[in-house]
N, C-alpha and C positions, 0 to 999 in steps of 0.2 A: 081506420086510424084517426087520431086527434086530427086537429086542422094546423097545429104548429108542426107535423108533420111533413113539413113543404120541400119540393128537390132543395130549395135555397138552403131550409135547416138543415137537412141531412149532407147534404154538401160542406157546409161549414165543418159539421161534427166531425167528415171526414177528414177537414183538414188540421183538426185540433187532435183526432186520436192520433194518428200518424204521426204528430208532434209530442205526443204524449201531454196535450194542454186540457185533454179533460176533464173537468171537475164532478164530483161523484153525481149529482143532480141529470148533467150531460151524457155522462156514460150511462146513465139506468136508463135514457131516454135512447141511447142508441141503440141498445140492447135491445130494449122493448121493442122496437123497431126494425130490429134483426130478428128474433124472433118471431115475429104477425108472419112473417114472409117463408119459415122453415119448411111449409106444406108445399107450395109451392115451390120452391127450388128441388122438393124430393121428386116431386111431380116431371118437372126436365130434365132431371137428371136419371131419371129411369129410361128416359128414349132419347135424350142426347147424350153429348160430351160439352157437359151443360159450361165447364168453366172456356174450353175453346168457343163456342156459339156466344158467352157471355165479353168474352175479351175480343172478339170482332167485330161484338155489336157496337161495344165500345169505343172501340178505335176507328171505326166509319166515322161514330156520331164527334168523336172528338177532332179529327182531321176534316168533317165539314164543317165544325163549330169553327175552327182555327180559320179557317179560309173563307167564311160567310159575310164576311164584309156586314155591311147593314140590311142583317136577315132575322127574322123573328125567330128567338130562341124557341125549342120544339123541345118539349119532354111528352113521355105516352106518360101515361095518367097513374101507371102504377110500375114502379120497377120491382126486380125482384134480384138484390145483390145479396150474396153470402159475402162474409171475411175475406174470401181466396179474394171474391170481384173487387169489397174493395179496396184490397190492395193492389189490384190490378189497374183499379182506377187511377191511383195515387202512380203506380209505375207508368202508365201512358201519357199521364199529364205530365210527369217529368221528365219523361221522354222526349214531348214535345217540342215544355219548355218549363220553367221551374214556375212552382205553382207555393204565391207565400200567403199566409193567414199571417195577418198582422194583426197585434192585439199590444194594449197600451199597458197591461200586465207583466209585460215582457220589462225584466228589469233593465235600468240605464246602466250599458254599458262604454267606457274608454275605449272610441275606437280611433282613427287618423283623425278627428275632429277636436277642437279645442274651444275652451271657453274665448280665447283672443280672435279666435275666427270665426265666432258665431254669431246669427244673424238672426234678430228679433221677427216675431210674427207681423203678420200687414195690420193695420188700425183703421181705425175712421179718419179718412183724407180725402177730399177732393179739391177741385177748382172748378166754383161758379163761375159764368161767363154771362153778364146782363147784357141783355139788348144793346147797350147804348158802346158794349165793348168793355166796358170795368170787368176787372177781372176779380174777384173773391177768392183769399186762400183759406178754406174750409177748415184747413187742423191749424191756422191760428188764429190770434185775436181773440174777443171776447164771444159769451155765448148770448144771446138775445134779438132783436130785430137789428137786421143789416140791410136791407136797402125796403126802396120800397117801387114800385112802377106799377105804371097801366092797372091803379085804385086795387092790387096786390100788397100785401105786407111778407115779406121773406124774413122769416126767423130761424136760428140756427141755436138746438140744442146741444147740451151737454154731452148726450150719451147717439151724438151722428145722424141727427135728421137736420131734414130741408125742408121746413114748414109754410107751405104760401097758403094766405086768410086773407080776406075777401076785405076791402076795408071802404073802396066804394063803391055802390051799387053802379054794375052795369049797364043796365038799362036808364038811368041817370046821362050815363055818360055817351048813351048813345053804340054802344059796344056789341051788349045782347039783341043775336037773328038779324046783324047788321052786315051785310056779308061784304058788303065794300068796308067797313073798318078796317085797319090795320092789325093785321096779327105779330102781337110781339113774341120772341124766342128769347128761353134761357137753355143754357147750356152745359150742362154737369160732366163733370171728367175725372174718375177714377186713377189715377197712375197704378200699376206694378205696385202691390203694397199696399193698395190701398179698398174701401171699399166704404158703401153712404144708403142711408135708407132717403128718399123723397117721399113728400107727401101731397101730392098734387092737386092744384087748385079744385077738381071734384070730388077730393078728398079721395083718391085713389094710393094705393101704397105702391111705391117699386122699391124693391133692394137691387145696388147695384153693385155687380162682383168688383176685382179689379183689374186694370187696364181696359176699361168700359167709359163711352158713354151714350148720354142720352139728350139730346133737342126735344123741346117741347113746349108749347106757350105758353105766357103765365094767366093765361084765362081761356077756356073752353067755351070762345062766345059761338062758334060756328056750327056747321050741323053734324059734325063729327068731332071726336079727341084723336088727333093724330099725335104722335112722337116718332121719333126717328132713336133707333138703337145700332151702337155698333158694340161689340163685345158680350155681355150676359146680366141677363136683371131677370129679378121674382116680380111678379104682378099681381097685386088683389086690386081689381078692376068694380069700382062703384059702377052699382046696372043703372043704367039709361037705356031705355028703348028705343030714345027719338033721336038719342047721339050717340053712336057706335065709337067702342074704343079702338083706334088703328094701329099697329106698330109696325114700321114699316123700317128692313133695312137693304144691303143691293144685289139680295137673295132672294126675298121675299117677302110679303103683307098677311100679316097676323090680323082677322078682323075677329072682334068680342063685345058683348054685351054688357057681362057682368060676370069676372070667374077670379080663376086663379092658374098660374102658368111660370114656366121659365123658359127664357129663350137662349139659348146658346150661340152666338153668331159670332166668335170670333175668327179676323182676317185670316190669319195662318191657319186655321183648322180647315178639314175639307169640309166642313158640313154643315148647313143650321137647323139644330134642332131645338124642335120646339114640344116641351112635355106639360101636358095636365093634370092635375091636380082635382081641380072642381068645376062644372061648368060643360061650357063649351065655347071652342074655337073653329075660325076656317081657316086655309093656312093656303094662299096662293103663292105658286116659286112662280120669279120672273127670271130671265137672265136680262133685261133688259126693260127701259120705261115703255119701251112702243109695245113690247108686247105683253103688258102687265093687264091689260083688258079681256084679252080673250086666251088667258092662261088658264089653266081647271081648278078648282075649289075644291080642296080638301077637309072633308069634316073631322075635328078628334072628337073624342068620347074623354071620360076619364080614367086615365091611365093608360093612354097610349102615347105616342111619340112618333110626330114626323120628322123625318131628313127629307134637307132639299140638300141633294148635291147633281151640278151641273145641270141644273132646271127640271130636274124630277124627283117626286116628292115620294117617299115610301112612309107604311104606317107599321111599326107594331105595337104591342102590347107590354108593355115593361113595368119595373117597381120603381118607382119615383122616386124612391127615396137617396138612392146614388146623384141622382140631376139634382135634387134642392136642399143635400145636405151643406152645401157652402153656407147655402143662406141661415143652416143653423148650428154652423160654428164648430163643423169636420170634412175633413175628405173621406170620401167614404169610396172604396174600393170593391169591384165586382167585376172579376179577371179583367181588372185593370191592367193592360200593358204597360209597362213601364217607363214610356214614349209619351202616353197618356197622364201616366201618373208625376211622371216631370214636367210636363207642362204646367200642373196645377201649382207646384211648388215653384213654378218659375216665375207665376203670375203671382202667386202671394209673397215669398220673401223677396223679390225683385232682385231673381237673379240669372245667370247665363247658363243654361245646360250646355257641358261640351261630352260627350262620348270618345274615353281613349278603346281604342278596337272597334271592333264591334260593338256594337249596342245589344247589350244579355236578352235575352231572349223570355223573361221573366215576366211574372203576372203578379200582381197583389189581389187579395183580400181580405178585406174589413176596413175597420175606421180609426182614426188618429186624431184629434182634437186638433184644429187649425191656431188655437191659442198657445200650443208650444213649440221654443223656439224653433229655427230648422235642424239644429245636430241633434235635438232630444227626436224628431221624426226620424230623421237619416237612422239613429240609433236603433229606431223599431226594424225599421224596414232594413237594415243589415241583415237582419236576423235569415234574411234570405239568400244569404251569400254575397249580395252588391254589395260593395263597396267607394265609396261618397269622398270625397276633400272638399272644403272651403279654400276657394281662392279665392285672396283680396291685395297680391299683389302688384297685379295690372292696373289699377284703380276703377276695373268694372267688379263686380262680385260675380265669381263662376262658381259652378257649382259642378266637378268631376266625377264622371261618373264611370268605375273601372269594370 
């Protein structure tokens, strides 16, 4: 079969025919794809009871999917579903727990949400913290050069960067391979709502999500680029071979040369993980500074992903494209819990998840554009039966979720 043939597309198709969401292009392709397989299913079902052998196999792999914690998704290389399976598919996963394809196609509908209750997307905001203590608020004032230290120029664009250029030479000043010099730190901080691209003195890029930040100095005189990250940033890392890039937060030490990556480290999650892109990384967990020395070193490749939770680190293999679509302006869903998928809405509209009952038991799939408001999201994602309120008359913003 083609190569767009992947579990992930056949996956999706199923959850769009089932909806009845697909488009005639989608349907020839499922079809074709139901059909490569028709020899084959006639094959097992002349010596088994091919749809019982096929809804077991099912339900094993689905009830250890459910319960696998941070374990490498496992498909065999070729499956072989008729219509009965996958509709059988579609019935154990909602057996489970509901399983929704979310798609921005889906028309806006009037649900318990109101235009007086609704809540704008996050923007470019943060607050600079210079050395010396001054505080910079990032979404006002004018745009151009705003401060200047340690022979750095900090300039601040229209369209949410944080530009530091070089304006006296180091080595002038005594700075550059000077190891007794002073290192000075600034300090960037995303609120709930917000989010900042930097562009750092070695001309390195970080995007930083929100409620994040980042420590880091405004000069790279030493024999390494350390920063300090708490919450979640993208990284395109300028290679230096003779100073390694460090990001270090109180999980664990990200060491790189020259790549591309996102780190997910925030407090209230159980986990930090760290995904690649391009390159390579080593990815040390500590629970602690004593014993960050002789802790194991973990190599990624590209496109894999480690977790450190509770000071051991796992690897698998994944699509990147769920970890670094923040950075390009969707949440992107891939049996996303729902638990999961209100956190992200909690960080960007800056608001309070409360769960009345139980917390539904539901899964999202696909993408929503992080640039519309939050009722036109809640509106998609109804479509799965949840049902959302805006409260605003506590004076905190919540966000109910029934």
């Amino acid at each position: 079969m083609a190569a767009k043939f992947t579990n992930a597309y056949i996956k999706e198709l199923a959850y769009k025919w089932e909806r009845g969401l697909l488009t005639d292009s989608e349907k020839a392709d499922f079809e074709a794809w139901y059909n490569s397989h028709n020899d084959k299913l006639a094959e097992i079902s002349a010596n088994y009871d091919a749809e019982e052998v096929i809804k077991n196999r099912l339900l094993n792999q689905l009830v250890s999917h459910m319960g696998a914690g941070h374990t490498e998704k496992r498909y065999p290389k070729r499956r072989f579903i008729s219509w009965i399976a996958v509709a059988a598919i579609l019935l154990l996963m909602f057996s489970i727990g509901t399983f929704v394809y979310v798609s921005e196609s889906v028309g806006f509908k009037q649900s318990l949400l109101t235009n007086k209750n609704d809540i704008n997307p996050g923007r470019n905001k943060a607050i600079l913290t210079l050395a010396d203590g001054r505080k910079i608020n990032l979404d006002a004032g004018t745009d151009g050069a705003i401060a200047e230290e340690n022979g750095m120029k900090i300039t601040k664009t229209a369209d949410g960067q944080l530009i530091y250029e070089v304006v006296a030479d180091p080595v002038k000043q005594g700075r550059r391979g000077d190891k007794k010099a002073e290192i000075v730190y600034n300090t960037i901080e995303t609120p709930k709502g917000g989010q900042y691209k930097i562009v750092l003195p070695d001309r390195s890029y970080v995007w930083l999500n929100a409620a994040s930040t980042l420590k880091y100095p405004t000069d790279f005189t030493q024999e390494n680029r350390t920063v300090e990250l708490k919450g979640e940033a993208y990284f395109e890392i300028q290679p230096d071979k003779y100073r390694p890039f460090i990001v270090k937060n109180e999980h664990q030490i990200t060491k790189v040369l020259g790549t591309q990556f996102n780190i997910s480290a925030y407090n209230k999650e159980e986990a930090v993980k760290t995904t690649l892109v391009e390159g390579a990384v080593s990815v040390v967990a500590v629970s602690s500074k004593e014993n960050a020395a002789s802790a194991l070193t973990t190599l990624l490749k590209p496109g894999e992903q480690s977790t450190v939770h509770n000071g051991k680190t796992s690897v698998l293999k994944v699509d990147v494209a769920p970890y670094i679509a923040w950075k390009k302006g969707v949440f992107y869903f891939d049996e996303t819990k729902i638990t999961d998928a209100m956190n992200q809405l909690s960080r960007w509209y800056d608001v309070e998840i409360v769960y009345k009952g139980d917390v539904p038991d539901t899964y999202f799939y696909g993408e929503i554009s992080r640039k519309k408001s939050l009722s036109a999201v809640l509106a998609i994602l109804e479509e799965g039966g949840v049902k959302f309120k805006i409260d605003k008359t506590t004076g905190t913003n919540k966000l109910i979720v029934y």
